[in-house]
C-alpha positions in Angstrom: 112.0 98.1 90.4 108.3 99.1 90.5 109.0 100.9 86.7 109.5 97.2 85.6 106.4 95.4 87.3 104.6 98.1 86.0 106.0 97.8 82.6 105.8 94.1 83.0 102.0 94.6 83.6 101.7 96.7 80.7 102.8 94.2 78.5 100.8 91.2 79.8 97.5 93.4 79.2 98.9 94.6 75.7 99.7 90.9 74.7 96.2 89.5 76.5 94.3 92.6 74.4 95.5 91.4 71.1 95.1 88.2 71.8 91.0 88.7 72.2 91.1 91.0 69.3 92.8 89.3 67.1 90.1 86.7 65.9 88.0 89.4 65.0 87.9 90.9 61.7 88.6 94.5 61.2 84.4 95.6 61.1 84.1 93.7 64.5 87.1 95.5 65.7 85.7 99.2 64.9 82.5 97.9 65.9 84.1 96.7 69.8 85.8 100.0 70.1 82.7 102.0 69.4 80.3 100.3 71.9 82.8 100.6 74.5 83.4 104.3 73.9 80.2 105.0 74.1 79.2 102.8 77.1 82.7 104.3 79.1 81.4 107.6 78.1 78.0 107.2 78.9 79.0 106.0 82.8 81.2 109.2 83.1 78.4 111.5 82.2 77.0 109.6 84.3 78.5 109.5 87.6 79.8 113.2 86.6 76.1 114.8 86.2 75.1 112.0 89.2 78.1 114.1 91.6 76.7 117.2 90.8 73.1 116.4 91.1 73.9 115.6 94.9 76.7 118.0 95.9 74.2 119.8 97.7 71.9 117.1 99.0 71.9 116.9 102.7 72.2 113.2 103.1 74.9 112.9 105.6 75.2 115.2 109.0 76.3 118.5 108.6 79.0 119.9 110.5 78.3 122.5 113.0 80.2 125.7 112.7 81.8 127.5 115.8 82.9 131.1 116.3 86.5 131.1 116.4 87.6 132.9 119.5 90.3 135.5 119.3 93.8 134.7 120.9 94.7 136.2 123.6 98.8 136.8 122.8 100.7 138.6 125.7 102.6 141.3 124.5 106.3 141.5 125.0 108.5 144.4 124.4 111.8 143.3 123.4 112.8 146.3 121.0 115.0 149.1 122.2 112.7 151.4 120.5 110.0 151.1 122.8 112.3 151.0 126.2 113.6 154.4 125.4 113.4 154.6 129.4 114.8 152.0 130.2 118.1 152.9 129.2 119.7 156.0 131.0 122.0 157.7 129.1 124.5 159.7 130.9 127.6 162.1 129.8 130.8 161.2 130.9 133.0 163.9 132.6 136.3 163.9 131.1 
């Protein structure tokens, strides 16, 4: 269902698109597609070098950083290893 809006969509750009371009002659169509590549790519450089210029900028608060504490886990001793005691092991008379 939302494959078909979307390709629904698609096809009312692609059919809006030609129908701008299509007046134009062939120069004017080379000529259209080359200012808009260079003003698309000139805005990404842009806003690329513009991000990068002001990662570091302290404009907003900065976050305060804590110690973590350690956890304090209480040990259990479940294996039969380490309760060798705990057992008693006897001999039975036969």
């Amino acid at each position: 269902m939302i494959r078909k809006i979307i390709q629904r969509v698609n096809e009312w750009l692609e059919d809006r698109l030609r129908s701008l371009v299509r007046p134009l002659s062939p120069d004017a169509r080379v000529i259209v597609i080359v200012t808009m590549l260079i003003v698309f790519s000139g805005l990404s450089i842009y806003m690329t070098v513009s991000s990068i210029y002001n990662l570091g900028k302290g404009k907003g608060e900065q976050m305060p950083i804590e110690q973590i504490e350690s956890l304090k886990l209480q040990q259990q001793q479940r294996d039969s290893i380490n309760n060798l005691n705990h057992y008693q092991y006897e001999r039975s008379s036969e």
